[in-house]
C-alpha positions as CSV (number, residue, x, y, z in Angstrom):
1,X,0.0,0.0,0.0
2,X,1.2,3.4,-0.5
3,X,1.6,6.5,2.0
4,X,-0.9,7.9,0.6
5,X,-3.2,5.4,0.6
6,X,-2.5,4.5,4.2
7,X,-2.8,8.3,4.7
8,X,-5.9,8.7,3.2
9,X,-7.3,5.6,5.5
10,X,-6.0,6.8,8.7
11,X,-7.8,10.2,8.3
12,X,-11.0,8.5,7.0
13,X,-11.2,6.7,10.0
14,X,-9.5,8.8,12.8
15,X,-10.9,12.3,12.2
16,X,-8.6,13.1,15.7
17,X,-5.2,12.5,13.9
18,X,-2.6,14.7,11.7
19,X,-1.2,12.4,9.6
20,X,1.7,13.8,7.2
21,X,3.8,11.9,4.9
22,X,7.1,13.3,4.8
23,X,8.7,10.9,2.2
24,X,7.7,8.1,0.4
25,X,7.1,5.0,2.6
26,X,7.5,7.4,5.6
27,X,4.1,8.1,7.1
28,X,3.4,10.9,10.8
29,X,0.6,10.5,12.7
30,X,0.0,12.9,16.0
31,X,-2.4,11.9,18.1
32,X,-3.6,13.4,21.4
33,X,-3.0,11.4,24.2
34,X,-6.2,10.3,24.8
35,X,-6.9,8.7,21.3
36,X,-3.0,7.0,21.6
37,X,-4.3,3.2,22.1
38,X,-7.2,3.5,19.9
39,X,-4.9,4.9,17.3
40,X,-2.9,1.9,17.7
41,X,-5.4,-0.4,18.1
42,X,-7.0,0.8,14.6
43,X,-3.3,0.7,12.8
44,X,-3.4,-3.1,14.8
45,X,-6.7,-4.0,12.6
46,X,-5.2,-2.7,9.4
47,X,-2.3,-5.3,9.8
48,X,0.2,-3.9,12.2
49,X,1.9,-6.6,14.0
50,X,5.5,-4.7,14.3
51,X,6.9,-2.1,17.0
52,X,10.6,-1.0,15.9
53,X,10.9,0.9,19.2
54,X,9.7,3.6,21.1
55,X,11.7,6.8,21.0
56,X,11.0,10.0,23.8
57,X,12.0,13.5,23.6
58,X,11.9,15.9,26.4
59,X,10.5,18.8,25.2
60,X,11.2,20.5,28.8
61,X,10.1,23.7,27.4
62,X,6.7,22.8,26.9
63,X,6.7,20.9,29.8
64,X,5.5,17.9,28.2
65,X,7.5,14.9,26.7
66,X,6.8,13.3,23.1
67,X,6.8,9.8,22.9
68,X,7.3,8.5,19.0
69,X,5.9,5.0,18.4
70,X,7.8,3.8,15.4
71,X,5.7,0.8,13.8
72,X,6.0,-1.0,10.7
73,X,3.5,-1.7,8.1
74,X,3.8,-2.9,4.4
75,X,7.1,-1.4,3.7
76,X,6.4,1.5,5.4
77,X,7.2,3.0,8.5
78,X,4.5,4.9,10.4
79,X,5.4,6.8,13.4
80,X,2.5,7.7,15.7
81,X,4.0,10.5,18.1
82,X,2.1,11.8,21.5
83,X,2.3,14.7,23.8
84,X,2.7,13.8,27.8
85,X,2.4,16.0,30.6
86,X,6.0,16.0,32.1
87,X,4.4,16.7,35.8
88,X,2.2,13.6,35.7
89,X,4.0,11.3,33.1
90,X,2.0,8.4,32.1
91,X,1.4,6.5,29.7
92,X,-0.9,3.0,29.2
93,X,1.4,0.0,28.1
94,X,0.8,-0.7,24.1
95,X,2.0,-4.2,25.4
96,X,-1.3,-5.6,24.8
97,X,-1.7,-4.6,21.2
98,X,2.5,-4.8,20.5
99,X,3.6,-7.6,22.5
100,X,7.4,-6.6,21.5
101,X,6.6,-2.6,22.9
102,X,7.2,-4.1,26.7
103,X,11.0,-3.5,25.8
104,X,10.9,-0.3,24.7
105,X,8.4,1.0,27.9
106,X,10.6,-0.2,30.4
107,X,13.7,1.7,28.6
108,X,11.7,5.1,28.6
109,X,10.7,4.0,32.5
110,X,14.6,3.7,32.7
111,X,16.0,6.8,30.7
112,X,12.7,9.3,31.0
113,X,10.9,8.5,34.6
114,X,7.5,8.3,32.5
115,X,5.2,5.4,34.4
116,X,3.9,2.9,31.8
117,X,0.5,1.4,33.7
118,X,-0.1,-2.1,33.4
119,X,3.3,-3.0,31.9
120,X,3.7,-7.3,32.3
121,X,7.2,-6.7,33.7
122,X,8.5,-3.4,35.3
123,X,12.2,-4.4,35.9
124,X,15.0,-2.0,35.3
125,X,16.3,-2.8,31.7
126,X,19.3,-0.1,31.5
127,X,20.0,1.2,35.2
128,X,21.4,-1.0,37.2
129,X,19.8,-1.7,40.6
130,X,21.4,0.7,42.3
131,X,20.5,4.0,40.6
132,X,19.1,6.6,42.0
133,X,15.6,6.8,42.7
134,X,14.0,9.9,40.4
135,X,17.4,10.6,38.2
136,X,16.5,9.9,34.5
137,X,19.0,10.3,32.2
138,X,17.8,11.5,29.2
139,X,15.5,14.5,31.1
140,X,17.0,17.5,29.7
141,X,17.3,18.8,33.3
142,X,19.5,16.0,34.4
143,X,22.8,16.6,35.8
144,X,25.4,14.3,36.3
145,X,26.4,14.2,40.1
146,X,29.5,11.4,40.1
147,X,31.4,9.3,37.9
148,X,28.8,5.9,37.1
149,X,32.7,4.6,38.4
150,X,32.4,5.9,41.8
151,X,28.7,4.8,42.3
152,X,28.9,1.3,41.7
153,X,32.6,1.2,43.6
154,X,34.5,-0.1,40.6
């Protein structure tokens, strides 16, 4: 199917979304956060099966993070990106619908402190175990206070 065919379908049936197709075979959607699992769970039904990963962005100046679900879809590669509130970051898992998404939630539980509800398995997946409580890494507003080194007493 082409982008703009699967543009042209997404917008039929999700009057909610933007979609833009910035290349050929490379398809945008922006959905608010309240349509984000029945946006999924439509691009599911069409014959989604594949997460690639989940990407987040702190956008610390609009106080909100963006959270880019890259999927892929009959040589194409839709990204379905969503606004969160950076003071109460969560998000539902996508688990259910993308069994291979679990991976990708814990990471931006890891790296971003946004709480996925529901995930199957909330294990650390980059932080070791000893990391400190409410320090995400890849918040623009993170700053480094000692050499990993010197934490773990190597």
């Amino acid at each position: 199917m082409k982008s703009t065919q699967i543009k042209t379908l997404i917008e039929k049936n999700l009057p909610w979304a933007v979609v833009e197709v910035s290349r050929e075979r490379r398809i945008m959607v922006y959905t608010p956060f309240g349509n984000l699992l029945a946006t999924l769970q439509f691009l599911c039904d069409q014959g989604v099966t594949h997460v690639s990963t989940i990407t987040g962005v702190d956008k610390i100046q609009d106080n909100k993070f963006e959270l880019l679900y890259h999927l892929y879809w009959e040589q194409n590669e839709i990204t379905v990106r969503v606004e969160v509130d950076r003071d109460k970051p969560i998000v539902p898992t996508v688990s259910t619908l993308l069994p291979g998404a679990v991976v990708y939630e814990r990471e931006i539980q890891d790296m971003f402190g946004i709480c996925v509800t529901d995930i199957p398995d909330r294990r650390r997946l980059l932080l070791f175990d000893e990391w400190p409580e409410g320090e995400y890494p890849l918040r623009k507003d993170y700053e480094v206070k000692a050499n990993v080194t010197d934490i773990r007493g190597i």
